[in-house]
C-alpha positions in Angstrom: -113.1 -15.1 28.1 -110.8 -12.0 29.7 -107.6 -11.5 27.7 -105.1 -14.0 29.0 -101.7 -12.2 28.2 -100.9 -11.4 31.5 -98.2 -14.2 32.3 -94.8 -13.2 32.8 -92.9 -16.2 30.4 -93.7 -16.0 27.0 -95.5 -19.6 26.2 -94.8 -21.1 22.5 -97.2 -23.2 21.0 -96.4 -25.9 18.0 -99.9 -26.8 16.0 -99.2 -29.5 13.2 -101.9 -29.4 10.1 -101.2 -32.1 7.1 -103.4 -30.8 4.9 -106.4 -27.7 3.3 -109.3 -29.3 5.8 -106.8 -29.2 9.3 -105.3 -26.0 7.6 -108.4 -24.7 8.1 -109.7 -25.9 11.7 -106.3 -24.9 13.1 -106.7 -21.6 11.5 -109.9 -20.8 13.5 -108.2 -21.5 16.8 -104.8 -19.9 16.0 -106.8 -16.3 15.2 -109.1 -16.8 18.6 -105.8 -18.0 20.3 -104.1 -15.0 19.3 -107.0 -12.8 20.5 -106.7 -14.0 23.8 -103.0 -14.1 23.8 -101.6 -11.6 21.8 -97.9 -11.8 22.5 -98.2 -16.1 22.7 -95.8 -17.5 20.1 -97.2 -19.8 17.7 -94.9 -22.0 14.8 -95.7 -25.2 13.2 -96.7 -26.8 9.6 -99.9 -25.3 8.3 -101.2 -23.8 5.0 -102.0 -20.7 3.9 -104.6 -19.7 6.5 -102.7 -20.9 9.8 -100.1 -18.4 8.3 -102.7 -15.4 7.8 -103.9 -16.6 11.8 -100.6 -15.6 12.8 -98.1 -18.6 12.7 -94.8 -19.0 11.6 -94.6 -21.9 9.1 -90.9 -24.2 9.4 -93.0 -26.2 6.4 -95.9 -25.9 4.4 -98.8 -28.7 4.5 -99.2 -28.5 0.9 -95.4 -30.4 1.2 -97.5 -33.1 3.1 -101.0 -34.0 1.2 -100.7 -36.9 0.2 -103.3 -40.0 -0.3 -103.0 -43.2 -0.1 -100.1 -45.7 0.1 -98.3 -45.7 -3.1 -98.4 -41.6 -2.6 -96.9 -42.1 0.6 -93.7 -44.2 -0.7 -93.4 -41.8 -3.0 -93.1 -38.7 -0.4 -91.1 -40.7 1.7 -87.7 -39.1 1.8 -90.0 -35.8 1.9 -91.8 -36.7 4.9 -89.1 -38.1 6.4 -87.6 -34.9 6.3 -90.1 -32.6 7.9 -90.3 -35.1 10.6 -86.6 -34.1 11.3 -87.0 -30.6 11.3 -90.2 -30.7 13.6 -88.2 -32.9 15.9 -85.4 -30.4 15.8 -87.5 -27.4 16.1 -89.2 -29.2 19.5 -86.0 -30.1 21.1 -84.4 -26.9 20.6 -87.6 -24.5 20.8 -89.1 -26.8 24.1 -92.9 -25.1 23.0 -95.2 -25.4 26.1 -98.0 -27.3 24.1 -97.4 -29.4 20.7 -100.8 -29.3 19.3 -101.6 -32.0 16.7 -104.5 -31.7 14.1 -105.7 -35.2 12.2 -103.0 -36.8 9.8 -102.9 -39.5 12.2 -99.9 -41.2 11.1 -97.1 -39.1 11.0 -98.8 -37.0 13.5 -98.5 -40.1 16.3 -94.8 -40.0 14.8 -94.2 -36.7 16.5 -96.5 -36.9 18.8 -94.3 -40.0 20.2 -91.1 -38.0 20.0 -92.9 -35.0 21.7 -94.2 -37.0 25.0 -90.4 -38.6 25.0 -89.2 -35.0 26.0 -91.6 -34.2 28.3 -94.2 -32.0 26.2 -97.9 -31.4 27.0 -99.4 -33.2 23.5 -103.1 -32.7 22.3 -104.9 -33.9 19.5 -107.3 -32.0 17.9 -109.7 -33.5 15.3 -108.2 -36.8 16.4 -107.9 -40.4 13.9 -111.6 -41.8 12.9 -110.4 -44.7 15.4 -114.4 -45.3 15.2 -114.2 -46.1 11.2 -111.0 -48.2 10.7 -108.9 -49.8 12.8 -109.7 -49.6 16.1 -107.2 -50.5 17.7 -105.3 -47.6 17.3 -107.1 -45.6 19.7 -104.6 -47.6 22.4 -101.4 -46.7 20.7 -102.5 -42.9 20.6 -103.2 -42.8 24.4 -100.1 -43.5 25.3 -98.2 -40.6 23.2 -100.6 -37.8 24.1 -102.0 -36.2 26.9 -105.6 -35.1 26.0 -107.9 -35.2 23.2 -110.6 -32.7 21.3 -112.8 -34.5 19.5 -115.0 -33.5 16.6 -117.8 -35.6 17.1 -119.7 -36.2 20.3 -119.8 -39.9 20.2 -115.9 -39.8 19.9 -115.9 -39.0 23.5 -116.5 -42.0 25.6 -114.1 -44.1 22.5 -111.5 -41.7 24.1 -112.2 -41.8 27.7 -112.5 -45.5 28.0 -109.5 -46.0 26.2 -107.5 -43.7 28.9 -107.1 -39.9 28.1 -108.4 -36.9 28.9 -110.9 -36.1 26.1 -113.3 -32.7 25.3 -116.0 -32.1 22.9 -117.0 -28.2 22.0 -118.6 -28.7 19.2 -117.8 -29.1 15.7 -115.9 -25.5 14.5 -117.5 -25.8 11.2 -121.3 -24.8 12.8 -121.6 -21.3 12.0 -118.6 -21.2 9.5 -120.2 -23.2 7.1 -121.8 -20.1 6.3 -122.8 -18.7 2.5 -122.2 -15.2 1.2 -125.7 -14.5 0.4 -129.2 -16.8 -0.4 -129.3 -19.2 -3.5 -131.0 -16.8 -6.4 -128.7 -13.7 -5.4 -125.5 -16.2 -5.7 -127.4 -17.5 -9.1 -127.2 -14.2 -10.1 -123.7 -13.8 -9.0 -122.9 -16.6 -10.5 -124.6 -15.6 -14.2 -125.8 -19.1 -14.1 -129.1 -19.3 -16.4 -129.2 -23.3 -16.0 -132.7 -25.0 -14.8 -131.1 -27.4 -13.0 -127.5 -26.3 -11.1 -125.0 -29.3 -10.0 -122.1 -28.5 -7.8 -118.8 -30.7 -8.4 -115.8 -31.0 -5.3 -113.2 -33.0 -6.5 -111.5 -32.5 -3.8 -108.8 -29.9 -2.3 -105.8 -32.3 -3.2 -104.0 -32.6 -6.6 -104.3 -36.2 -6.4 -107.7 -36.2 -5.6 -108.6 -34.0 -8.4 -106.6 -36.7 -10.6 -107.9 -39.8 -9.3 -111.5 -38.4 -9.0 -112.0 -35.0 -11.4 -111.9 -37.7 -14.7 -115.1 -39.9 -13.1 -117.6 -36.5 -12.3 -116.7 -35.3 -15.5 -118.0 -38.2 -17.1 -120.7 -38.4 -15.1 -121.6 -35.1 -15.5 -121.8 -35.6 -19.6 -124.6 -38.3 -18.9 -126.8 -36.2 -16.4 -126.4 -33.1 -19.4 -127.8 -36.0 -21.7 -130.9 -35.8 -19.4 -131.5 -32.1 -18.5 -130.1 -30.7 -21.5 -130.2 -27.3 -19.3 -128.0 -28.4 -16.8 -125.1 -26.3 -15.3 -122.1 -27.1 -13.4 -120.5 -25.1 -10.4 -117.0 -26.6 -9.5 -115.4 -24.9 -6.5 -111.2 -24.5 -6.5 -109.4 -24.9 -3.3 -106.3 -22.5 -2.8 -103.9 -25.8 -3.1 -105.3 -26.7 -6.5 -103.9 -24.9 -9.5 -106.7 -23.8 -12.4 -105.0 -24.6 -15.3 -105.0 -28.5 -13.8 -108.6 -28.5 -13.6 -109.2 -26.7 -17.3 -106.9 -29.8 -18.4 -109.7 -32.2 -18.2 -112.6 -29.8 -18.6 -110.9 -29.8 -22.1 -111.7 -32.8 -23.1 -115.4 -32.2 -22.3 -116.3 -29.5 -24.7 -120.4 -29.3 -24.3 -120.2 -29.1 -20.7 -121.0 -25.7 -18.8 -118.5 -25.6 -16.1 -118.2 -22.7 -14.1 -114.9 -22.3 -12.0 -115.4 -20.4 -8.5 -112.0 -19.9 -6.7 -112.9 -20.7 -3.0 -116.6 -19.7 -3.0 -117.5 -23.6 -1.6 -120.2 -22.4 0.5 -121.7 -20.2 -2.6 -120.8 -23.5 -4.6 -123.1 -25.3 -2.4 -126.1 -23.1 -1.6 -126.3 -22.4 -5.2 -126.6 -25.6 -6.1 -129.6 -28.2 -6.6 -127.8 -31.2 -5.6 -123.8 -31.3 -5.2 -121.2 -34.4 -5.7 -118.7 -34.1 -2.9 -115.4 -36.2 -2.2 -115.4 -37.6 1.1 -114.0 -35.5 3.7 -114.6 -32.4 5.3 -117.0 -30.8 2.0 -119.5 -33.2 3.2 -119.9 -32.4 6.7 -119.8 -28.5 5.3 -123.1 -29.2 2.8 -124.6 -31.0 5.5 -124.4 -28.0 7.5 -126.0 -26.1 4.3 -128.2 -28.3 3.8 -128.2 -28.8 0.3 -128.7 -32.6 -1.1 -125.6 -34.6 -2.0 -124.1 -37.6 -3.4 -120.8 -38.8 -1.8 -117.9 -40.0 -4.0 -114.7 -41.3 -3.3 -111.6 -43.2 -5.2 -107.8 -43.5 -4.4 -105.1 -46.3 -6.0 -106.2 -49.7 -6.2 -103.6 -50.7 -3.7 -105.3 -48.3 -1.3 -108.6 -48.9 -2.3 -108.5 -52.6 -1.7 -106.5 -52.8 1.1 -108.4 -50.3 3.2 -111.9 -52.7 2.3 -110.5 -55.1 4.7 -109.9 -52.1 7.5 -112.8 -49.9 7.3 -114.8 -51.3 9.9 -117.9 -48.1 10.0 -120.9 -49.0 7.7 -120.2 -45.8 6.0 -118.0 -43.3 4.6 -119.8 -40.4 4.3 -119.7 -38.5 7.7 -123.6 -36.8 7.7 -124.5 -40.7 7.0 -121.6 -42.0 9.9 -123.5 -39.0 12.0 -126.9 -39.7 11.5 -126.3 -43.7 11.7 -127.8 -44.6 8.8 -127.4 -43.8 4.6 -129.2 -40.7 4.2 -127.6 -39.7 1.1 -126.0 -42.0 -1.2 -122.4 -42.8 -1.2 -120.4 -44.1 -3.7 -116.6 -45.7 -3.2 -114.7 -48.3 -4.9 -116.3 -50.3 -7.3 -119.3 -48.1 -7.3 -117.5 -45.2 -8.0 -118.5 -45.2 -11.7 -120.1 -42.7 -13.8 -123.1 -44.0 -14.5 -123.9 -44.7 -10.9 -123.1 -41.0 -9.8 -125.6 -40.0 -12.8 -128.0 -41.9 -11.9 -128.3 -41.0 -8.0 -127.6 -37.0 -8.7 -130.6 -37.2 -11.4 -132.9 -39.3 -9.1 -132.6 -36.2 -6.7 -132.5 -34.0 -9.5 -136.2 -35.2 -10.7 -138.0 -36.0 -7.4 -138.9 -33.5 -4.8 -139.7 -35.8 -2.0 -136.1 -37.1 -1.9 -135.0 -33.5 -1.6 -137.4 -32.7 1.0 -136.5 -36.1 2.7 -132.5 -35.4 2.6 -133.1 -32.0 3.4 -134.4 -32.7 6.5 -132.0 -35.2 7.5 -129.1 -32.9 7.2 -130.8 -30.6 9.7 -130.6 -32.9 12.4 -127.0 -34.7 11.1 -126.4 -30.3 11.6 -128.2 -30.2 14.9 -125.8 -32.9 16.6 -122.8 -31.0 15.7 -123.8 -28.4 18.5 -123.8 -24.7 18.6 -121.8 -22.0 16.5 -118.3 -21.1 17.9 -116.5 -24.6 18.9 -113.2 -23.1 17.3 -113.2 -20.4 20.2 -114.0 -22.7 22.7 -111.3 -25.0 21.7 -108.6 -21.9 21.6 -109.9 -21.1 24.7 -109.6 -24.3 26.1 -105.9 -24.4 25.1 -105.4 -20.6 26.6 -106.8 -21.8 30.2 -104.4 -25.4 29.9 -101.4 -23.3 28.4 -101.6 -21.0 31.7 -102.1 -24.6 34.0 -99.1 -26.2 32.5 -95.6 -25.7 34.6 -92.3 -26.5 33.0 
């Protein structure tokens, strides 16, 4: 696409990321964006990588990850806060697109305050409308003005319910990429283990806390079976290292190695990884390497989002393919013993390997082809130079 800078009136931009996984999406369109659009402004609420892109942070989304309910209480007067400034920022800055990125919630918040003073509003990476309540989908259509959409059956959910809706592709395909093949990161890695386990707790605090305690434990009873094993655990830049070592402490015989953001490495180094529900699944999927999904929040959460979650899964390469091709383990069955059990079952039998293997290929192959982020960003460049305020 030809460079795009050539309009007279500077346009602003405002992209709003919640957390690491939108940090990261709105990352890859910011540094495309800025490519095609050099002198474009760009502000907003992101991490550490939307900044690098080339925005200008009013908050940081590490002041906004939080999970479940009880969490969200808790950052009330927080949130509540940011939402002011954001609405501030909009009515005084009048940006010619406010770009949204998942953290549905407070997301339709200012998305609803956006459209009220006449701003262009798209949502990228928009709520799983298809998993829990549906009915959402209908309150979101009337505060925004298009759609991107991660997955390709999204589309018509979006269309039929009245918006303009795209699909390029998920950004991840050809990002999800690792450093270099499994025995040189071995190597790397100085790991001498027959059989190598990759642990993601997560990229939040409170998913390490909720979660971390659990795969620890479970990790002692698949060392009780391959007394050889070794253990990869990946660190997200919002996680601090010395929370981690706290509970690898109190699991002396276990050979943990910490990576700081290597997750791809983590991933194609591994044998069989146990992955938090989210984004890490969809990124082993794309590497291919066999998994077993875990999840847990606060029991408040936990039960009251039983009687919401409508999809028959959890785990997005199973949602994907539309049916359980790797195992997924929430709630009550988030135990140790359980996520023992289904790692060493892959651990120990080749044709389950082979059999998951393949299945991620084509869960991979129905994401599309490498370079969606471009295509979004230059999807927003064409609409940014259509739009007339």
């Amino acid at each position: 696409m030809e460079n795009l800078s050539q309009e007279k009136k500077v346009k602003k931009i405002f992209f709003i990321a919640g957390e690491h996984s939108g940090d990261l999406q709105g990352s890859i369109v910011i540094r495309h964006l800025k490519k095609l659009m050099p002198e474009l402004e760009i502000t907003g609420v992101g991490g550490k990588l939307m900044k690098e892109a080339g925005m200008t942070c009013i908050h940081s989304s590490d002041e906004m990850a939080v999970i479940g309910i009880i969490e969200v209480i808790k950052s009330f007067k927080c949130l509540k806060l940011i939402k002011s400034d954001i609405q501030n920022w909009l009515r005084d800055n009048r940006p010619d697109m406010v770009v949204l990125i998942d953290y549905p919630d407070f997301n339709k918040l200012i998305a609803t305050y956006a459209k009220s003073i006449g701003l262009h509003v798209l949502y990228y990476i928009t709520p799983q409308v298809w998993a829990w309540r549906p009915g959402r989908v209908k309150d979101f259509v009337k505060v925004i003005d298009e759609a991107v959409v991660f997955f390709p059956f999204e589309v018509d959910i979006w269309r039929n319910a009245g918006t303009t809706v795209n699909w390029f592709g998920h950004p991840l395909v050809g990002k999800a990429v690792p450093s270099a093949p499994k025995d040189e990161l071995r190597n790397k890695f100085e790991l001498t283990g027959e059989q190598i386990v990759g642990i993601l707790p997560g990229s939040r605090t409170q998913e390490i806390d909720y979660i971390l305690p659990e795969l620890l434990a479970a990790a002692d009873l698949i060392l009780r079976k391959y007394p050889k094993v070794e253990f990869l655990l990946p660190l997200a830049s919002t996680i601090e290292e010395s929370h981690v070592r706290s509970y690898l402490e109190q699991h002396p015989k276990l050979k943990v190695k910490i990576v700081r953001d290597k997750a791809y490495d983590v991933m194609e180094a591994s044998d069989v990884c146990i992955v938090t529900s989210g984004t890490a699944t969809l990124e082993t999927a794309i590497i291919g390497t066999p998994m077993v999904v875990v999840y847990r929040t606060n029991w408040i959460t936990s039960v009251l989002t039983k009687y919401f979650i409508e999809s028959a899964y959890i785990a997005l390469p199973n949602v994907i393919a539309g049916r359980r091709i790797v195992p997924e383990l929430i709630r009550e069955n988030f135990r140790a013993n359980n996520i023992a059990y289904a790692a060493t079952e892959i651990l120990e039998d080749k044709k389950i390997q082979n059999r998951i293997r393949e299945d991620l290929k084509k869960v991979k192959k129905c994401l599309g082809e490498p370079g969606a982020g471009e295509r979004v960003a230059e999807h927003i460049a064409k609409r940014l130079l259509e739009l007339k305020y």
